[in-house]
C-alpha positions as CSV (number, residue, x, y, z in Angstrom):
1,X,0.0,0.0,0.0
2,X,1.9,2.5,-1.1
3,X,1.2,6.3,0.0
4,X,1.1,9.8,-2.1
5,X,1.1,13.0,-1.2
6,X,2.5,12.7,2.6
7,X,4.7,14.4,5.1
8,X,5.2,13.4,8.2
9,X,7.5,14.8,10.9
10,X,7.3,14.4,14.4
11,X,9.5,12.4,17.5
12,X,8.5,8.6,16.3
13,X,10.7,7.7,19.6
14,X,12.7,5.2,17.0
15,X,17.1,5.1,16.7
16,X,16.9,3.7,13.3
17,X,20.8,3.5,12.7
18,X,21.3,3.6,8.6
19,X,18.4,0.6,8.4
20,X,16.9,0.9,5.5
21,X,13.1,2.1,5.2
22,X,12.6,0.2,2.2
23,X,12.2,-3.2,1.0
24,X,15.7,-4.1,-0.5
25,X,15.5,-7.0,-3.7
26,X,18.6,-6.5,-5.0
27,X,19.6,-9.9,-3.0
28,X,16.5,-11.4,-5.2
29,X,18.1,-10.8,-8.3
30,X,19.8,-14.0,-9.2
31,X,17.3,-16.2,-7.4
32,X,14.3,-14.5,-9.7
33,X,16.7,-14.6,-12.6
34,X,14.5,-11.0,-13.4
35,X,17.4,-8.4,-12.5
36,X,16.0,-5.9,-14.9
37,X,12.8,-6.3,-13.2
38,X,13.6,-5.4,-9.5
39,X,17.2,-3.5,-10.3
40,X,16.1,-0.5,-8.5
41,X,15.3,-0.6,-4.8
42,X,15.6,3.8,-4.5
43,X,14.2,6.3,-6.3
44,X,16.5,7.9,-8.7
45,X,19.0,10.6,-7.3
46,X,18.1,9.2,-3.8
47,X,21.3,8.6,-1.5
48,X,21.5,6.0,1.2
49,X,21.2,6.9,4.4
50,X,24.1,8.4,6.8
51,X,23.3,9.1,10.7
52,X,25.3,9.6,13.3
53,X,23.0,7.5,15.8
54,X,24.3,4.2,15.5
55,X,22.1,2.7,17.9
56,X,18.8,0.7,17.6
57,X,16.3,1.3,20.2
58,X,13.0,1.7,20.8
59,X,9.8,1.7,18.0
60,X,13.0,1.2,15.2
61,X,11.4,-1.9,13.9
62,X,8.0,-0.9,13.8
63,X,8.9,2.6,12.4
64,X,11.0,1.4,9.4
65,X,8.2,-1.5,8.6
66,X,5.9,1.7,8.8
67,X,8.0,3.3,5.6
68,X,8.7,-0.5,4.2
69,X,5.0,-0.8,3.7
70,X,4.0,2.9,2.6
71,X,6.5,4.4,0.6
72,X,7.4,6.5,2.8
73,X,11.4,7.6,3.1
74,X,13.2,8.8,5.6
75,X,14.6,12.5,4.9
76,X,17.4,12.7,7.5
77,X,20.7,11.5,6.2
78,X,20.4,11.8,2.9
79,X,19.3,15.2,2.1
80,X,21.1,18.4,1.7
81,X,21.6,20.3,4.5
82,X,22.3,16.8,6.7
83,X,23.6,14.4,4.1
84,X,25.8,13.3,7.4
85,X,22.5,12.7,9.5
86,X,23.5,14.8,12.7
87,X,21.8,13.9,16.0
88,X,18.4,15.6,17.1
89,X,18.0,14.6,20.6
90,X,20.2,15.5,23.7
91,X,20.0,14.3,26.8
92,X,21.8,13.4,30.0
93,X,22.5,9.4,28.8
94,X,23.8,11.2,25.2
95,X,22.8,11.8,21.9
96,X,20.2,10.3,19.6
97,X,18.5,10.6,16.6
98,X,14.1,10.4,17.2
99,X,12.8,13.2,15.1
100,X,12.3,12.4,11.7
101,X,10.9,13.8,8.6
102,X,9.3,11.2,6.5
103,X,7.9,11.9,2.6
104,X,6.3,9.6,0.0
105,X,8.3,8.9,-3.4
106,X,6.0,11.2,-5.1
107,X,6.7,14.2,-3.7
108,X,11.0,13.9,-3.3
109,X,11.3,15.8,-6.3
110,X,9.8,18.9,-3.9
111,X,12.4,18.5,-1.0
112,X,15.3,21.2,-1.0
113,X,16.7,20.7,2.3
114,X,16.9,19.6,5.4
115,X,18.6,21.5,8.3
116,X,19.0,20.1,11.9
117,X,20.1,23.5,14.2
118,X,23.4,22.6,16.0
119,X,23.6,26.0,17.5
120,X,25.7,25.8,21.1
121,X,22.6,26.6,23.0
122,X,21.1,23.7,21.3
123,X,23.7,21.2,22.6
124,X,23.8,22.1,26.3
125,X,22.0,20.4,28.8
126,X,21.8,23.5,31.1
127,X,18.5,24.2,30.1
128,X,16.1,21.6,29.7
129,X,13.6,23.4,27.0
130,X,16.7,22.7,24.4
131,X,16.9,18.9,24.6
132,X,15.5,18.7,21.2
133,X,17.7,20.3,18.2
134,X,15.3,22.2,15.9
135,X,14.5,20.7,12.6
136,X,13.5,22.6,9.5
137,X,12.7,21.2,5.9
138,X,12.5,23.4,2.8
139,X,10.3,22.4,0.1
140,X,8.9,23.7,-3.1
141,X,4.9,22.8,-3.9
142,X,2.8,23.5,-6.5
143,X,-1.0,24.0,-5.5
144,X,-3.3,24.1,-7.7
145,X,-6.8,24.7,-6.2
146,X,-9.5,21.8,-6.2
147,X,-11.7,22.0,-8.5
148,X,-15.2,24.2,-7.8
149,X,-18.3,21.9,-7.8
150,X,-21.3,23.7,-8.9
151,X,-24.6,22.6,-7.5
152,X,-27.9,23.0,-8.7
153,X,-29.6,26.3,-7.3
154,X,-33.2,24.8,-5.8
155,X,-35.0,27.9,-6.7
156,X,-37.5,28.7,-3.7
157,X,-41.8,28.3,-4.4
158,X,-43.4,31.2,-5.5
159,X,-46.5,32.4,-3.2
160,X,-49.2,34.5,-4.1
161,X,-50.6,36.4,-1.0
162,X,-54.4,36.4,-1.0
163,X,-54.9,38.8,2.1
164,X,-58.9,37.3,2.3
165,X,-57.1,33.2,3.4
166,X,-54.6,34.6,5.5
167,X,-56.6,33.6,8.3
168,X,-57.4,30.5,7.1
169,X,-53.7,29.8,6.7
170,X,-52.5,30.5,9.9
171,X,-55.6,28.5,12.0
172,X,-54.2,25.7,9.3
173,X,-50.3,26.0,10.4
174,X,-51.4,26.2,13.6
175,X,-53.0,23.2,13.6
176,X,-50.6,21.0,11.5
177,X,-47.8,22.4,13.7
178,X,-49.5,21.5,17.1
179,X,-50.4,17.9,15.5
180,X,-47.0,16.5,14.3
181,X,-45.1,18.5,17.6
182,X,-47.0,16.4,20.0
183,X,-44.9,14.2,22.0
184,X,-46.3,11.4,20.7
185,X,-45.7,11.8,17.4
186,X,-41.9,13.0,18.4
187,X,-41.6,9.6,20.0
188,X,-43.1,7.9,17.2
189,X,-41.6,9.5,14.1
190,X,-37.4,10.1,12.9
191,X,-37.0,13.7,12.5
192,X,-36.3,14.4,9.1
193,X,-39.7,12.9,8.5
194,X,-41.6,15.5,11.3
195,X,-39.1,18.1,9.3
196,X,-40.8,17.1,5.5
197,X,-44.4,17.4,7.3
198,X,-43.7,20.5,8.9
199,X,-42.7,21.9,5.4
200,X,-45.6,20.7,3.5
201,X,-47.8,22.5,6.2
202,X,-46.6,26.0,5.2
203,X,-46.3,25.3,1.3
């Protein structure tokens, strides 16, 4: 089930090392005897994946069978701006990487670059609020607005007032009105049905 048109970014809690997010044939070749077939296990231009977290610990395996079975590809480590895959998490028991950028095949072509702050005041463990290293991804999109769906104008009933029934109309409504807003015929009746009766009353 492969995805299109996703990002996704966020702490997925996963040290993923340089695993790869993708289902890798290229040990399938000879046993298929198809190596045109399955000779490409990356998309075109795509680099493999550096990081600097060489460590694999915690939702790892369920994150990378997350991208195995989506599409979706890991951005950190392989785009510029962090083609080295730098760390985003600092803590007391060391560095990690856990925040990820994910995107489906189908939009790569869109992602510039990928920055992960390393500023000093970033990397100190003074102050708690800077555990996390800032991430920020540049891309270029093209929207194009959906499409407008006209729907049919229901042009309104026209009345003629005839000032000599007006009476007659109201002791009418007032009747239908007090008939089908009974209790009993609340309990006994769905709503939009009471709704439709109520409407043919005035009409």
């Amino acid at each position: 089930m492969n995805l299109s048109g996703v990002l996704l970014a966020g702490d997925f809690n996963a040290r993923t090392c340089t695993n790869n997010d993708f289902i890798d044939c290229s040990q399938l070749t000879d046993v298929m005897m198809v190596p045109q077939a399955i000779e490409d296990t990356l998309p075109n231009d795509m680099l493999e994946r550096q990081n600097y977290d060489t460590v694999t610990v915690g939702w790892h395996r369920e994150f990378l069978d997350l991208c195995r079975t989506t599409g979706l590809f890991i951005l950190n480590g392989r785009t510029p701006g962090d083609i080295s895959g730098e760390y985003t998490c600092l803590s007391n028991k060391g560095f990690s990487t856990v925040d990820y950028f994910l995107r489906t095949v189908d939009q790569l072509e869109g992602v510039k670059r990928l920055e992960v702050n390393c500023d000093e005041k970033y990397s100190s463990h003074k102050d708690a609020h800077f555990d996390y290293r800032p991430l920020v991804l540049t891309i270029t999109q093209q929207w194009q607005p959906p499409p407008i769906q006209q729907k049919a104008i229901k042009h309104l009933p026209r009345f003629k007032y005839d000032i000599a029934k007006a009476a007659e109309f109201s002791m009418s409504v007032q009747h239908n009105i007090g008939v089908w807003a009974s209790p009993d015929v609340l309990d006994a009746y769905d709503v939009q049905t009471i709704i439709n009766m109520l409407q043919q009353c005035i009409t």
